[in-house]
Backbone as ProteinMPNN parsed JSONL, in Angstrom:
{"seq_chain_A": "XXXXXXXXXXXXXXXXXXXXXXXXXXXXXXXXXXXXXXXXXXXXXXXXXXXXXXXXXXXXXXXXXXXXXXXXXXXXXXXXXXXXXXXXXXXXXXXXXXXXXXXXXXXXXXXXXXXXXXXXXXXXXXXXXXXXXXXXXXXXXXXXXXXXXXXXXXXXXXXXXXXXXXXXXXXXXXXXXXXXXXXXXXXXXXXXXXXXXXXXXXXXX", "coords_chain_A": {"N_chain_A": [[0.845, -1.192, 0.0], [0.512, 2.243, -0.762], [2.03, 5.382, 0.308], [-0.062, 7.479, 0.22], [-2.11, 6.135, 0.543], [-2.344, 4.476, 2.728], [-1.823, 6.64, 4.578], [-4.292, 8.077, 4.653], [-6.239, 6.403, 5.07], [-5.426, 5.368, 7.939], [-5.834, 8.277, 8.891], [-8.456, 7.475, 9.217], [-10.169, 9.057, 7.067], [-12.753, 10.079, 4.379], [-14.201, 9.972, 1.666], [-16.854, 11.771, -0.106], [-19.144, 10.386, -2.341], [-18.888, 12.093, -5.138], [-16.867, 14.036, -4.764], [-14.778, 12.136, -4.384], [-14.517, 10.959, -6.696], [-14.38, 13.621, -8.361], [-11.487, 14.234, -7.119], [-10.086, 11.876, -8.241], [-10.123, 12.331, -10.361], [-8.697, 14.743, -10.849], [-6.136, 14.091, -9.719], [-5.461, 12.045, -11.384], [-5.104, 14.098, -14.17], [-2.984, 14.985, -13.037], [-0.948, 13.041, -12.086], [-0.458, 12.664, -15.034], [0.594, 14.834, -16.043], [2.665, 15.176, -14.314], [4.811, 12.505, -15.276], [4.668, 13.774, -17.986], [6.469, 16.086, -17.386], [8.621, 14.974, -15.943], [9.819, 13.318, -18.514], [10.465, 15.876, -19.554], [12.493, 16.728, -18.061], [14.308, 15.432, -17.742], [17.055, 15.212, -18.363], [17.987, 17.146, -17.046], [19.137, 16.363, -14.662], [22.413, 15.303, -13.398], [23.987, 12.306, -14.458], [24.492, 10.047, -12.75], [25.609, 6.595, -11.191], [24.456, 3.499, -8.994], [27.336, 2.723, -8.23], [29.186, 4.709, -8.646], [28.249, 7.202, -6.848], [29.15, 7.245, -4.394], [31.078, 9.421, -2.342], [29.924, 11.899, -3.759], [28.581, 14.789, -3.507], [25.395, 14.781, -1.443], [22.28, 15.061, -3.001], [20.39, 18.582, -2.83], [17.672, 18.807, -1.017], [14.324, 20.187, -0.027], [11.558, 20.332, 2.074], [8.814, 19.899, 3.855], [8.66, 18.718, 7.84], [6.977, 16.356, 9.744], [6.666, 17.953, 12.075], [6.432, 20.046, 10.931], [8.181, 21.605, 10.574], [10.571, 23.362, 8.356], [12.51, 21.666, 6.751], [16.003, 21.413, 4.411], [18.139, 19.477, 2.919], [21.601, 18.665, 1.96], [22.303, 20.356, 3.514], [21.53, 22.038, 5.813], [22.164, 19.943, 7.989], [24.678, 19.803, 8.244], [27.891, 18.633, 9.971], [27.105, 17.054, 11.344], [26.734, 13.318, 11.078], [24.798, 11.577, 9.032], [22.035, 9.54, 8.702], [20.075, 8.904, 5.965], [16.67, 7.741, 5.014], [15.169, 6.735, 2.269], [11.826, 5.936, 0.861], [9.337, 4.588, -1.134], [6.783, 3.922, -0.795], [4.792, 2.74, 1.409], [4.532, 0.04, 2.212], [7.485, -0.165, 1.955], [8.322, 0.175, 4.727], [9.368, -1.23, 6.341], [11.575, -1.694, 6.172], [12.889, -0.089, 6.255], [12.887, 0.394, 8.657], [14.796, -1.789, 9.674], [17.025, -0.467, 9.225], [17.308, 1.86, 10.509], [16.801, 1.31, 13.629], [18.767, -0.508, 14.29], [20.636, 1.362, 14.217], [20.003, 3.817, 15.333], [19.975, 2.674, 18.169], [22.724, 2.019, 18.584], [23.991, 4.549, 18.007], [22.048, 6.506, 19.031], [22.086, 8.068, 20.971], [24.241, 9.693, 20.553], [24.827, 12.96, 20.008], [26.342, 13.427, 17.866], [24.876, 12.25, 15.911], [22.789, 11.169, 13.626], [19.132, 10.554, 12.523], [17.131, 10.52, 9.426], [14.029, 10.54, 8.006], [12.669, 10.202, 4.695], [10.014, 10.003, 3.008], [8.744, 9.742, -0.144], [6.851, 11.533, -2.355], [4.67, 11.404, -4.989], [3.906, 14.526, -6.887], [0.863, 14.95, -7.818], [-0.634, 13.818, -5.291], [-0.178, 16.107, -3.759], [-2.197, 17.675, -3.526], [-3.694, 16.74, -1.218], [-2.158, 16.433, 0.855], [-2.347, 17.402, 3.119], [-3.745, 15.32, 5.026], [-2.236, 13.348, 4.834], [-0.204, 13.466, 5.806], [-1.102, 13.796, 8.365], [-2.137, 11.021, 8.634], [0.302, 10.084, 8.683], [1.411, 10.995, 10.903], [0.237, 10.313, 13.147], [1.031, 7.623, 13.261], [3.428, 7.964, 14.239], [5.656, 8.428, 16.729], [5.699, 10.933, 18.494], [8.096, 12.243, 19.025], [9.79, 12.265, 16.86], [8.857, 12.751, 14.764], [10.113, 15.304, 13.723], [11.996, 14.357, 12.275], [10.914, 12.697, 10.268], [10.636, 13.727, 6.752], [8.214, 14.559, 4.729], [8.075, 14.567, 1.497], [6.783, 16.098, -1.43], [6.538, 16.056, -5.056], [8.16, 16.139, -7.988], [10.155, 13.522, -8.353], [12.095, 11.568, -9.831], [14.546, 12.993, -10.588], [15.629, 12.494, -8.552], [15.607, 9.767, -8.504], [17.332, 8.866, -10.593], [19.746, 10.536, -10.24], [20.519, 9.175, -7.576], [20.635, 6.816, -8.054], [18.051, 4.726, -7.44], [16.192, 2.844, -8.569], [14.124, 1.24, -8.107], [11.128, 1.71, -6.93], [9.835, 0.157, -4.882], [11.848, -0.574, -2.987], [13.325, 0.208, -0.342], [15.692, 3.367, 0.117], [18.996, 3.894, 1.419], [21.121, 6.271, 3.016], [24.359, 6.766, 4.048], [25.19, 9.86, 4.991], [28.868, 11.945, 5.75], [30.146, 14.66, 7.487], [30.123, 16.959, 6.168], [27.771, 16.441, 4.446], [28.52, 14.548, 2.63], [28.202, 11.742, 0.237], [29.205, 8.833, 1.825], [27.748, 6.109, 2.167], [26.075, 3.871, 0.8], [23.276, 2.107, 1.292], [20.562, -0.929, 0.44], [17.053, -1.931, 0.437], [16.55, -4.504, 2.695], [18.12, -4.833, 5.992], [21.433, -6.305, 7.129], [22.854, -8.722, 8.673], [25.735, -8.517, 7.795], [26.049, -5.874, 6.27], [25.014, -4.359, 8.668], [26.972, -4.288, 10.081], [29.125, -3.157, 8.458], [27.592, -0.589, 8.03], [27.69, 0.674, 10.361], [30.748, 0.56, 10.973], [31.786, 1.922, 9.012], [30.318, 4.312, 10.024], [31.345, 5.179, 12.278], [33.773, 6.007, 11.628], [33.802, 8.668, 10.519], [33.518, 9.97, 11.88]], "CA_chain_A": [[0.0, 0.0, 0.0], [1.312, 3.17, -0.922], [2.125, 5.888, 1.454], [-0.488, 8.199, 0.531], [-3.684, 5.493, 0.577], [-2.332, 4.141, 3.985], [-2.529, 7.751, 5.316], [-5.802, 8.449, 4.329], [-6.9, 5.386, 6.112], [-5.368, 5.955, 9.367], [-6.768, 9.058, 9.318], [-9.996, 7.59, 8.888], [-10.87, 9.851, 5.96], [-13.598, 9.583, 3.891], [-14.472, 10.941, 0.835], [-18.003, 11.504, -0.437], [-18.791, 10.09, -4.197], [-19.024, 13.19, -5.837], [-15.618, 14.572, -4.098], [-13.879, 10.897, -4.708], [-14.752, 11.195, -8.317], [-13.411, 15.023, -8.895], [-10.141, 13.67, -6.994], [-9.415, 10.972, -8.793], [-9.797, 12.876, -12.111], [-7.507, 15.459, -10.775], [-5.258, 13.252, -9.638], [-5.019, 11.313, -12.817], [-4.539, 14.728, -14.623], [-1.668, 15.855, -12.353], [0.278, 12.054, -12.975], [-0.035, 12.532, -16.717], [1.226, 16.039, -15.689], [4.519, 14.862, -13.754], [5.046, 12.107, -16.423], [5.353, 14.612, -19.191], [7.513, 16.977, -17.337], [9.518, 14.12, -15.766], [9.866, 13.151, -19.958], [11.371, 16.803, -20.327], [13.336, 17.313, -17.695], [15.222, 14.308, -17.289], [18.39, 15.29, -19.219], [18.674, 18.493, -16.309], [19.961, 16.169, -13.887], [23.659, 14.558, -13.507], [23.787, 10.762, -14.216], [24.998, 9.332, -11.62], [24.568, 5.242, -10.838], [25.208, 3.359, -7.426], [28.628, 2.628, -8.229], [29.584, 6.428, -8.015], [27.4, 8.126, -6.382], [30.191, 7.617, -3.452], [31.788, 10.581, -2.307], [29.498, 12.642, -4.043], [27.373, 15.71, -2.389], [23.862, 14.76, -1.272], [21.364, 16.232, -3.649], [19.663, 19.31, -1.832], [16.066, 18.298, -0.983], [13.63, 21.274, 0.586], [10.821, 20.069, 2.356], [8.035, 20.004, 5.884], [9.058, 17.855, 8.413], [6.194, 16.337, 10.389], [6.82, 19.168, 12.915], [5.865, 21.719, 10.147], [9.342, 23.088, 10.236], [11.266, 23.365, 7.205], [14.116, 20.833, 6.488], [16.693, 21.77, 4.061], [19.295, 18.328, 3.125], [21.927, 18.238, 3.419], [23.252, 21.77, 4.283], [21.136, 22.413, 7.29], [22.34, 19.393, 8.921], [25.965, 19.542, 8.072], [28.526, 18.7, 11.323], [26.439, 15.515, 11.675], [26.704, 12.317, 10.588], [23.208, 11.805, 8.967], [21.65, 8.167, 7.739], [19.497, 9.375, 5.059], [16.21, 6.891, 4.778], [14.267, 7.25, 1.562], [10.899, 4.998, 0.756], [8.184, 5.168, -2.32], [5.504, 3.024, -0.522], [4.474, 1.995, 2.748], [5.552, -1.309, 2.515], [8.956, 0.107, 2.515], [8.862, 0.749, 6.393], [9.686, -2.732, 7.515], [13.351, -2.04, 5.477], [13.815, 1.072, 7.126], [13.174, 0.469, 10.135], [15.443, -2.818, 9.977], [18.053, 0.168, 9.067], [17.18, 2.784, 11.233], [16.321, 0.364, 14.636], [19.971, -0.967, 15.032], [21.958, 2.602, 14.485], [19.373, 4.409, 16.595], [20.312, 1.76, 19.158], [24.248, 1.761, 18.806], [24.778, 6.236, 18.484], [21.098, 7.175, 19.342], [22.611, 9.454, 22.6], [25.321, 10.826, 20.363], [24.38, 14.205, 18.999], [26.781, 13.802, 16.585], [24.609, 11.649, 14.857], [20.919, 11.884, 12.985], [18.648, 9.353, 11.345], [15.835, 11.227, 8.806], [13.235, 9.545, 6.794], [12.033, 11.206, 3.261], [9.398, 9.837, 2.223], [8.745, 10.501, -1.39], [5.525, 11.429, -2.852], [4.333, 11.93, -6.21], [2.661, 15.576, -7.012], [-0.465, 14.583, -7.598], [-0.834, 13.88, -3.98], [-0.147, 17.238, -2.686], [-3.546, 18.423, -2.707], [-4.155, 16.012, 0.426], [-1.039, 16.212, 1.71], [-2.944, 17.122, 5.304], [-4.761, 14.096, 5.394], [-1.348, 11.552, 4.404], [1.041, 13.664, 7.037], [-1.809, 13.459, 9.577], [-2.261, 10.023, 8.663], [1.871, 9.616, 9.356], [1.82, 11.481, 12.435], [-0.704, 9.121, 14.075], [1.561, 6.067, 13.622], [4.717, 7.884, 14.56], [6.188, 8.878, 17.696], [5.749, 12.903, 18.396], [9.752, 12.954, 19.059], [10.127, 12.004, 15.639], [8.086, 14.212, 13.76], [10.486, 16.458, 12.998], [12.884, 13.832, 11.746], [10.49, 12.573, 8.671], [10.275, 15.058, 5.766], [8.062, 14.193, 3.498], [8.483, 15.401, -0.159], [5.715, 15.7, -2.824], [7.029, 16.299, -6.633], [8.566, 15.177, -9.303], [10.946, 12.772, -8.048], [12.528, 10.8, -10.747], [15.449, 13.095, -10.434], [16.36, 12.21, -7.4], [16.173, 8.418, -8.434], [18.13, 8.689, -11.308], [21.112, 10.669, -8.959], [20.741, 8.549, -6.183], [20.461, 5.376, -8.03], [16.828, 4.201, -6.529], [15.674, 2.715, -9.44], [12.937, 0.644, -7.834], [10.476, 2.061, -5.95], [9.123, -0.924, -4.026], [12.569, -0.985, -2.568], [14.061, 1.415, 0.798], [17.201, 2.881, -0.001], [19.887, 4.299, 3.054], [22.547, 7.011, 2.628], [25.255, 7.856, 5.081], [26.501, 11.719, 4.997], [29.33, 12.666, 6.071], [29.546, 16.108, 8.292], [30.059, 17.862, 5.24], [26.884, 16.317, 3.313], [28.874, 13.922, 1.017], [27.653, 10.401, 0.454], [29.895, 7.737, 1.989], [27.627, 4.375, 1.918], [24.902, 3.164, 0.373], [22.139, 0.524, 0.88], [18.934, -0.675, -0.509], [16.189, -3.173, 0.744], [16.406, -5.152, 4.17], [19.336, -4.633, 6.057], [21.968, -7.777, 6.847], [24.768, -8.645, 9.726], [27.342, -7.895, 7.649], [25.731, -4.783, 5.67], [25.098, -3.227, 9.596], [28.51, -4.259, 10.609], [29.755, -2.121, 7.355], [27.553, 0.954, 8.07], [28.755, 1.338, 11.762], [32.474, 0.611, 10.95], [31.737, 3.635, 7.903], [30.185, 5.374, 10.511], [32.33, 5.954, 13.094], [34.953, 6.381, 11.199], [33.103, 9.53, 9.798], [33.454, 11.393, 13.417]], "C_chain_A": [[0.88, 1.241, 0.0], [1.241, 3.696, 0.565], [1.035, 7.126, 1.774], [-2.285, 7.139, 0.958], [-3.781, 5.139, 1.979], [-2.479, 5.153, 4.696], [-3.651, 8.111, 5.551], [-6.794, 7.415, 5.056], [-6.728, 5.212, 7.304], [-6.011, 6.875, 9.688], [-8.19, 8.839, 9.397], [-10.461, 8.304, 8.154], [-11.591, 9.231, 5.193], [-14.041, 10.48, 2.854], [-16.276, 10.608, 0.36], [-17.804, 11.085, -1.656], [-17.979, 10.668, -5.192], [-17.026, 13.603, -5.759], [-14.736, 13.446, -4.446], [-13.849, 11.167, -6.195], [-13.845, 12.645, -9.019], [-11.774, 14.776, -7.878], [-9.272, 13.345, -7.68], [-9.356, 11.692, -10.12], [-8.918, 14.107, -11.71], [-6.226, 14.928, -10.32], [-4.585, 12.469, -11.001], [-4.746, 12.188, -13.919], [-3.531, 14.905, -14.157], [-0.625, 14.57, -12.915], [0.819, 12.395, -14.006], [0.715, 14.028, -16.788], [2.721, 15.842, -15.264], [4.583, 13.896, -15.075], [5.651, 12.716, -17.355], [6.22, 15.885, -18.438], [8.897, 16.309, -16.394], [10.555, 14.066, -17.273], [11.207, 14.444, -19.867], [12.79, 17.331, -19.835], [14.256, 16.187, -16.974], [16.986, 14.749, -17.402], [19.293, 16.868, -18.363], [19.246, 17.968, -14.866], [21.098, 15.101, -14.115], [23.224, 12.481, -13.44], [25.02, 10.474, -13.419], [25.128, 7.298, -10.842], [25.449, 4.985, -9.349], [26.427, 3.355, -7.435], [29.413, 3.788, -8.111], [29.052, 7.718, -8.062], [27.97, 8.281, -4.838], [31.119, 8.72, -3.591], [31.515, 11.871, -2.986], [28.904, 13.572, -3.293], [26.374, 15.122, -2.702], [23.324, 15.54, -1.962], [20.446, 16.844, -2.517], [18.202, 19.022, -2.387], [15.524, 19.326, 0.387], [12.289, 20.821, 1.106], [10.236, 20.194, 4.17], [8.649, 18.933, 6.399], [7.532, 17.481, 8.917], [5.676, 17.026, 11.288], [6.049, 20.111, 12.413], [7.187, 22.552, 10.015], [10.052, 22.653, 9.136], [12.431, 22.976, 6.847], [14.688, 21.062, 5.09], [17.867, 20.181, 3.991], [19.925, 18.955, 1.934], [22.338, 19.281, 4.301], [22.488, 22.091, 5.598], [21.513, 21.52, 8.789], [23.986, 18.86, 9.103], [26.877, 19.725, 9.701], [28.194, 17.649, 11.828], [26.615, 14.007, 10.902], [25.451, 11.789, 10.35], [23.264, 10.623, 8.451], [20.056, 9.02, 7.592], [18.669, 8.42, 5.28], [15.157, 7.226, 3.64], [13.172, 5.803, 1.103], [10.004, 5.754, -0.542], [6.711, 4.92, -1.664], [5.431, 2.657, 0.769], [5.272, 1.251, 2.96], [6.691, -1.4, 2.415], [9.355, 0.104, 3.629], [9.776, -0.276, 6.857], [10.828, -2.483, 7.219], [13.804, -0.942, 5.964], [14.036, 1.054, 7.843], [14.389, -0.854, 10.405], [17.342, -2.029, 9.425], [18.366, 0.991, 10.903], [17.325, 2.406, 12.841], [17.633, 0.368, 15.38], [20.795, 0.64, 15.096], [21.604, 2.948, 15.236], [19.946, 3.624, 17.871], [21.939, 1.9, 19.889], [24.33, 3.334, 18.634], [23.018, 6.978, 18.5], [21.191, 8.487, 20.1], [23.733, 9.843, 22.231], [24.859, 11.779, 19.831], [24.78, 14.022, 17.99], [26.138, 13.01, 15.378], [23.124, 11.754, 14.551], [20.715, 10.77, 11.908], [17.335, 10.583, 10.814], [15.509, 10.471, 8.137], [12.458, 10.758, 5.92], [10.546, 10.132, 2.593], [8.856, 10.392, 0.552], [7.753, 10.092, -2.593], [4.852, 11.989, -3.832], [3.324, 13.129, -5.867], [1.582, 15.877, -6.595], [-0.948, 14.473, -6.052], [-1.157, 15.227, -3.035], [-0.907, 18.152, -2.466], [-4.311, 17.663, -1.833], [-3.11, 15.582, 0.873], [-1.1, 16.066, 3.361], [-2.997, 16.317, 5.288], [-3.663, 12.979, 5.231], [-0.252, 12.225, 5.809], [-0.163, 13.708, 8.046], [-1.836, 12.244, 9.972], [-0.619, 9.05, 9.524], [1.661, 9.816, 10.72], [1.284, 11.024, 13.069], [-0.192, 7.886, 14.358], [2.698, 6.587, 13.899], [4.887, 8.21, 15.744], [6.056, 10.89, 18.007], [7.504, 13.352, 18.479], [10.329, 12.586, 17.931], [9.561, 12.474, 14.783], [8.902, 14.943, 13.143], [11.95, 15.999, 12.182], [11.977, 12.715, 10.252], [9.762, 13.855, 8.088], [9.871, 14.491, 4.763], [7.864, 15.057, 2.396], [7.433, 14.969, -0.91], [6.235, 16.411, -4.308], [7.673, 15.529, -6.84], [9.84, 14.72, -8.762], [11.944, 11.928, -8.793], [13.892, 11.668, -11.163], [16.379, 12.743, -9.893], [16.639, 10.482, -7.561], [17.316, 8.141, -9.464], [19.744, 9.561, -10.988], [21.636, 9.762, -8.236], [21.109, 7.208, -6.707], [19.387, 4.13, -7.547], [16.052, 3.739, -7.882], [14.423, 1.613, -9.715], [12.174, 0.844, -6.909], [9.396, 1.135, -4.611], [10.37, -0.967, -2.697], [12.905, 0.049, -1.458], [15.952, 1.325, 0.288], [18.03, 4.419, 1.563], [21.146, 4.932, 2.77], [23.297, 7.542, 4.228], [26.225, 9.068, 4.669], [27.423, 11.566, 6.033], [28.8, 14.215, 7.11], [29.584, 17.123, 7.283], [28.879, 17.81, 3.868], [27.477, 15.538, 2.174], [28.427, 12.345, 1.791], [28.809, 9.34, 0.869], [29.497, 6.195, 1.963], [26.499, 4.83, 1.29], [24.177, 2.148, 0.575], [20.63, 0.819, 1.23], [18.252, -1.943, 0.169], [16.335, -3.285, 1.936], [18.105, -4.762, 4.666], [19.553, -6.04, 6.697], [22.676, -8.016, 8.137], [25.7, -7.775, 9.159], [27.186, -6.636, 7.047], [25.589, -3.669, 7.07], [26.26, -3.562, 10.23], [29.335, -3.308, 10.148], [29.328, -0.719, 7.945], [27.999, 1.376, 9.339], [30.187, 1.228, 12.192], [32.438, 1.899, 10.468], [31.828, 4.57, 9.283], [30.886, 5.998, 11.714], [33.447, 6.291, 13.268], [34.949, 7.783, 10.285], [33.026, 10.783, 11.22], [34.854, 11.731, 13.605]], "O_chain_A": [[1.893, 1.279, 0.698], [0.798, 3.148, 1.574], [0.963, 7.712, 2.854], [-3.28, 7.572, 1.538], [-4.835, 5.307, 2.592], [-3.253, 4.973, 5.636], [-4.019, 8.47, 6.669], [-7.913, 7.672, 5.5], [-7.708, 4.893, 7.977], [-6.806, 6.758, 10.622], [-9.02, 9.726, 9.593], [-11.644, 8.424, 8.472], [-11.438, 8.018, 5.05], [-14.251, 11.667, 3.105], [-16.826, 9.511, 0.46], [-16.717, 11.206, -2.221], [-17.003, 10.275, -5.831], [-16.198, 13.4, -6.647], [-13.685, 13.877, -4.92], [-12.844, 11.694, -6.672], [-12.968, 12.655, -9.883], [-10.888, 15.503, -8.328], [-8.177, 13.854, -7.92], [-8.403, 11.5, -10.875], [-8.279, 14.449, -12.704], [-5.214, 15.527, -10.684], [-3.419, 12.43, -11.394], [-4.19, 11.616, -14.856], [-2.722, 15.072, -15.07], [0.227, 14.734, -13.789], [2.027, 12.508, -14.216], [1.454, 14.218, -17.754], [3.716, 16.3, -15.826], [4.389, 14.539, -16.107], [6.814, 12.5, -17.694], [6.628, 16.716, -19.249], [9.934, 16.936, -16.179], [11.685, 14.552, -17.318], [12.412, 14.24, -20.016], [13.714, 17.909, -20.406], [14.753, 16.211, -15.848], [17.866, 14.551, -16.564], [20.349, 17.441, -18.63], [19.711, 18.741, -14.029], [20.896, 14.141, -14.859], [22.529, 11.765, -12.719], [26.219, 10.705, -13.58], [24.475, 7.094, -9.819], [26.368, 5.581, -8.787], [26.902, 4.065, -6.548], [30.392, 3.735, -7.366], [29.175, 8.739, -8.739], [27.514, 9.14, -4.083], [31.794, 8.981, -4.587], [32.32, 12.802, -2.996], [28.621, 13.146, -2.174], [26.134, 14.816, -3.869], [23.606, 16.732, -1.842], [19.893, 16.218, -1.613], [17.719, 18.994, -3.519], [16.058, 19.322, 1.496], [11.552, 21.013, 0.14], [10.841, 20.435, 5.215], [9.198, 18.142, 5.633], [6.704, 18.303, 8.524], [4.47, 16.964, 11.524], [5.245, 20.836, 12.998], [7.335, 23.688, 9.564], [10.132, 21.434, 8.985], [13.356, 23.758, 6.623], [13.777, 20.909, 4.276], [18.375, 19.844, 5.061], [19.307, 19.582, 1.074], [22.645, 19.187, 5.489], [23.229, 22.473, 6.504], [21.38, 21.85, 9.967], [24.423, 17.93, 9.782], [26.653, 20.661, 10.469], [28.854, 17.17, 12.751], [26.503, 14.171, 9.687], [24.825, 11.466, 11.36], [24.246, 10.324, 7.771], [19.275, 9.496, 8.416], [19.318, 7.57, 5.89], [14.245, 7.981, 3.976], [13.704, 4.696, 1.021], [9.96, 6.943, -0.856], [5.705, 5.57, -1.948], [6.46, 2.089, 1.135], [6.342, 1.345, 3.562], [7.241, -2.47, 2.675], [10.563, 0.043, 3.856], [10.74, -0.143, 7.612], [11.579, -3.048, 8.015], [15.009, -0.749, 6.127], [15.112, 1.474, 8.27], [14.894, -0.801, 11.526], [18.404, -2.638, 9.298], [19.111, 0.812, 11.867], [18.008, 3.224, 13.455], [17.855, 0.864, 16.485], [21.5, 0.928, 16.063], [22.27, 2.813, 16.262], [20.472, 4.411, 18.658], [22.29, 1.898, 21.069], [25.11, 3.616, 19.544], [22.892, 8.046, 17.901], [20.617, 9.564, 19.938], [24.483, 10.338, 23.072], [24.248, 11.426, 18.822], [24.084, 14.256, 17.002], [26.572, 13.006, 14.226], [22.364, 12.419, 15.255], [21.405, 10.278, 11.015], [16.747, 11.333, 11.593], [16.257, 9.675, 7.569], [11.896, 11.79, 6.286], [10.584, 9.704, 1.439], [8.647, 11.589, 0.357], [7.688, 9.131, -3.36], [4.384, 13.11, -3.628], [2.374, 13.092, -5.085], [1.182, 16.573, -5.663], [-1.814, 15.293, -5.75], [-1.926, 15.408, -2.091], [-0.783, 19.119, -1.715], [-5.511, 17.89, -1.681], [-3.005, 14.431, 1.298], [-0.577, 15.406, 4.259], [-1.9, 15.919, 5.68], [-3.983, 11.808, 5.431], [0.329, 11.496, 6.613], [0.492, 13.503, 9.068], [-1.671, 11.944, 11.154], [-0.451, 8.117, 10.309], [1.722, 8.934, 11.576], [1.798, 11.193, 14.175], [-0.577, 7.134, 15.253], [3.508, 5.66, 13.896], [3.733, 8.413, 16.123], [6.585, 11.784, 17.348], [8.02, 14.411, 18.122], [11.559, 12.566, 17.973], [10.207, 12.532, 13.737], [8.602, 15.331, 12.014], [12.763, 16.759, 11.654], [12.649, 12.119, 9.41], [8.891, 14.617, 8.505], [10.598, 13.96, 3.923], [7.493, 16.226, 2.507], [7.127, 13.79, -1.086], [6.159, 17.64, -4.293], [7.911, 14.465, -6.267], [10.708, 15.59, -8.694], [12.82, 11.546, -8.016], [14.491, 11.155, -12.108], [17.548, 12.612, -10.254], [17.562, 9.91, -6.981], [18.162, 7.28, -9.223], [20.772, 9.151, -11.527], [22.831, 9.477, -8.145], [21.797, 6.457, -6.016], [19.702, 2.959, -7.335], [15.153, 4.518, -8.198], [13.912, 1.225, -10.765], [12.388, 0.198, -5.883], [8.557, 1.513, -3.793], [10.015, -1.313, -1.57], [12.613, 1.141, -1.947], [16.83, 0.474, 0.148], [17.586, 5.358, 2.222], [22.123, 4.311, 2.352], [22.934, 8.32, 5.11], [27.377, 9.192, 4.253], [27.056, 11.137, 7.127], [27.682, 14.664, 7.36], [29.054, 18.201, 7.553], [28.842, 18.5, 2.849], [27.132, 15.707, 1.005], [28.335, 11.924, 2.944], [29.421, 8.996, -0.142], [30.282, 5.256, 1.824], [26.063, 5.981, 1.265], [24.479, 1.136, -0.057], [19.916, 1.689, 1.73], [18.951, -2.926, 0.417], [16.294, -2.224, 2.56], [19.037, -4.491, 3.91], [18.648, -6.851, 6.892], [23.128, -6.953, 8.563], [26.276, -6.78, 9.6], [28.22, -5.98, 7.173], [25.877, -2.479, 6.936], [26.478, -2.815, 11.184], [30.112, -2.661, 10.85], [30.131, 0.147, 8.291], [28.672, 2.403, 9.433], [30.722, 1.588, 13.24], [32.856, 2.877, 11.089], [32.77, 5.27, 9.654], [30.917, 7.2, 11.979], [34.089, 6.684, 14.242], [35.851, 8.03, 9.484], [32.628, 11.94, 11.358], [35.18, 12.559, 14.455]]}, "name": "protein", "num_of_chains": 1, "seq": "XXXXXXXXXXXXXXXXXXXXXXXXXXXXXXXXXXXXXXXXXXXXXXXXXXXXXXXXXXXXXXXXXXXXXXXXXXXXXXXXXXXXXXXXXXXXXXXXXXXXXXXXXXXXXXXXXXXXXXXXXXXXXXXXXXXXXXXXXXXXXXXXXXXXXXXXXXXXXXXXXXXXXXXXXXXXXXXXXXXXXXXXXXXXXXXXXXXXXXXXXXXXX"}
């Protein structure tokens, strides 16, 4: 289930016919809307694939936090050692959190370190954006609110940078304090894949 249908259902929302109906047909204009300006503006960002997209800068991403306050990656959080978590779909959580779970655990009570989750949410969506970040903020924690930022637009930049080239999948960046990418990973996490990112990472302080 995506991330905006599962919102909308936590929240208990409910749409009348009428109102479901003029939705969905604005909705299904706005897709065919990103689509064709995905199409045009592909060729305005750097190709990049996983293989070196190490040691690159984090692409800057502007967005609400759950808080409502205004996150800025990576420059606002530079000095930190940040694990990046980005998802397309719901059913991404279980792979984040099987990221997010163990670091939180092992430098949770260091400042110097920061986990954020991006969710990342097509356009179309963002005329019920209330109703999918209400829907979040009901299953999250209130001291974590202001550590998922979710993003609505055209996204397909950011996968073809980042290297995310399946959206079913969670993928996991560790910054640097200066905002550059030092690891990467995608899907479930492993033994030896969280053995890797907390060798990386504390060799990054």
């Amino acid at each position: 289930m995506s991330f905006h249908l599962y919102s909308l259902i936590s929240n208990g929302g409910s749409l009348i016919k009428k109102d479901q109906e003029n939705l969905e047909q604005i909705i299904s204009e706005e897709v065919e809307s990103s689509k064709n300006e995905a199409i045009n503006q592909r060729d305005a960002y750097p190709e990049k694939t996983e293989k070196n997209i190490i040691g690159q800068p984090f692409p800057e991403i502007t967005s609400k936090s759950l808080a409502g306050n205004v996150v800025t990656f990576p420059g606002a959080l530079e000095g930190r050692v940040i694990l990046i978590c980005i998802a397309f779909v719901r059913s991404a959580q279980d792979m984040i959190d099987s990221w997010t779970r163990p670091f939180e655990r092992k430098f949770g009570k260091d400042s110097r370190f920061a986990v954020y989750e991006i969710p990342m949410i097509n356009k179309a969506w963002k005329i019920v954006s209330w109703a999918i970040d209400s829907g979040m903020r009901s299953g999250i924690p209130v001291e974590k609110h202001g550590n998922v930022v979710t993003f609505y637009g055209d996204y397909s930049g950011y996968q073809k940078t980042l290297g995310m080239d399946d959206t079913n999948l969670a993928y996991v960046f560790l910054l640097d304090p200066k905002g550059i990418i030092r690891w990467k990973g995608q899907g479930y996490s492993r033994p030896e894949t969280e053995i890797e990112l907390f060798e990386i990472a504390e060799i990054l302080i």
